[in-house]
N, C-alpha and C positions, 0 to 999 in steps of 0.2 A: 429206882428208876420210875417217872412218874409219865412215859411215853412209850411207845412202841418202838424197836429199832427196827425197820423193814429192809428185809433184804433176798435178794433172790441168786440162783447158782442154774447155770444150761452148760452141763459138762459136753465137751466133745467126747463122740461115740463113732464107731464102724458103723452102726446100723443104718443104712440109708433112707429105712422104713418110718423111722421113731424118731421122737424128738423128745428129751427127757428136761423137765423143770420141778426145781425143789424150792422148799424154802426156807432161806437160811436168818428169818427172823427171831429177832429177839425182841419177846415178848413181856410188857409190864405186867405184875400181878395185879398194879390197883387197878387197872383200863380193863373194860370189857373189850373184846376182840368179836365183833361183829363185821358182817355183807362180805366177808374176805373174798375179793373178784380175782381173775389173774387174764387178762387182755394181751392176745398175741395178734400179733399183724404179720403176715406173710409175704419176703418177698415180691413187688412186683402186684399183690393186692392194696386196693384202699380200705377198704373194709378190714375189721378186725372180728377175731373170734372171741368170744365173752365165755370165759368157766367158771363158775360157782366152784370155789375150793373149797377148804377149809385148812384153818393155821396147821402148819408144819407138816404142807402135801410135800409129797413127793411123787408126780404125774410123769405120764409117758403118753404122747400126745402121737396121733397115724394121722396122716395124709386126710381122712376121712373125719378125724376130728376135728382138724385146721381148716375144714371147706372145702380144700383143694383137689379132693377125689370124692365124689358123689355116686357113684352106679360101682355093685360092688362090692361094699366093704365088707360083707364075711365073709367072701372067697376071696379078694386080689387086695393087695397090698403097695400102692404106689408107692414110689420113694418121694422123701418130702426135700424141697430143692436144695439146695446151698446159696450164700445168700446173707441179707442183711433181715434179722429179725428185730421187731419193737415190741418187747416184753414190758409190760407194767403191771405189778402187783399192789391192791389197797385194802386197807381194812379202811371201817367208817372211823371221821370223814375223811373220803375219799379223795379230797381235795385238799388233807393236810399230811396226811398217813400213808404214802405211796414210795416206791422205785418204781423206774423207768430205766430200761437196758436198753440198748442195743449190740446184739449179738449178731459176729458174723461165723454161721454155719459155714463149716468147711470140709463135712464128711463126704460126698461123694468126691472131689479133689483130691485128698487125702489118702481114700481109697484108691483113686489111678496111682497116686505116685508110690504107693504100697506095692500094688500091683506093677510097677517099671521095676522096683527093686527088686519084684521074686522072677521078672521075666530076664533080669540081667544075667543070673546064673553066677555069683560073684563068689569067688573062692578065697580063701586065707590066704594065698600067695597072691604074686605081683600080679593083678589084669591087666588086659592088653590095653592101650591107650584112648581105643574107643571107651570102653567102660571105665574108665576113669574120670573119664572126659564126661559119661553120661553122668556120673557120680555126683562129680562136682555139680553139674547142673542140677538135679533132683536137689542136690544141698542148698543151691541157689534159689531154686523154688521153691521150698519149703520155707526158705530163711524169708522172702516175698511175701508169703503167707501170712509169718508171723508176725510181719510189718502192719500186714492187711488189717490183719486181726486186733493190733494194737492201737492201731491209728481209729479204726471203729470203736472199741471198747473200753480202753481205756484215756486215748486223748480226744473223745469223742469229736472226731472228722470224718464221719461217713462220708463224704465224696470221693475224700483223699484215700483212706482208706479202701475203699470200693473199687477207684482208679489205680490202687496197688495189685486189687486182689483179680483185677479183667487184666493185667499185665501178666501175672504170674501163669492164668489158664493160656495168656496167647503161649507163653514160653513153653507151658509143659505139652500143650499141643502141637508145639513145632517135632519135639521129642518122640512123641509117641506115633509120629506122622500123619495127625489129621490135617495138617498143614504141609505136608511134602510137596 
């Protein structure tokens, strides 16, 4: 192999705190691997955060790292949003040796619709048809999600995708009654 294969991974987590990035590159032995940067943009920010890695990090990125919380940070822990992130990782040159993601963060969503599930109280026999009914929806919104998710990620259409996943919060808000 006479190049780099660059590649990057931002697993979905619970943690609404952290944002985890590794890197899933393969690496030439003849190529030196120099300036390795890794460039996230926050939804909703223009400006991007610039980190100095190094090959085959495995980072856990706070609120405080991303810009997005300033006053603070060794005592409070903001959560970082949900959201369309633009990941790009390079070794030099930067301009030939690069991925570019876009990841749609969907842990605090994820976590309400977790949390609808443990407040439904659902038992092994037949529930009554309201919770069935709420079932099916939570399954519909999830399934919405993973629409979201796909249309940004991997058929790179963030609008459409974005326009899926502002549809899925109206619904799950109808649910949980911030929209009653």
């Amino acid at each position: 192999m006479n190049t780099h294969r660059i590649g990057l991974e931002t697993p979905e987590t619970s943690n609404e705190d952290l944002l985890k990035v590794f890197d899933m590159s393969k690496y030439s032995l003849l190529l030196p691997i120099s300036c390795p940067t890794l460039v996230i943009t926050v939804p909703g920010f223009e400006t991007a955060t610039v980190f100095e890695v190094t090959p085959n990090f495995s980072n856990t990125y706070s609120a405080c790292d991303l810009g997005i919380q300033v006053k603070k940070c060794d005592c409070e822990f903001n959560s970082i949003p949900d959201g369309i992130y633009v990941i790009k990782y390079s070794v030099s040159p930067h301009d030939q040796l690069y991925a570019e993601y876009n990841h749609l963060r969907l842990t605090k969503v994820r976590n309400q619709i977790a949390q609808e599930y443990c407040n439904l109280d659902v038992n092994l026999c037949l529930t009554d048809k309201d919770k069935r009914e709420k079932l099916l929806k939570l399954k519909e919104i999830s399934a919405y999600l993973d629409a979201a998710k796909a249309n940004v990620e991997y058929c790179h259409k963030t609008t459409k995708g974005f326009k899926i996943y502002e549809y899925a919060l109206k619904q799950l808000d109808k649910i949980t009654c911030k929209e009653c």
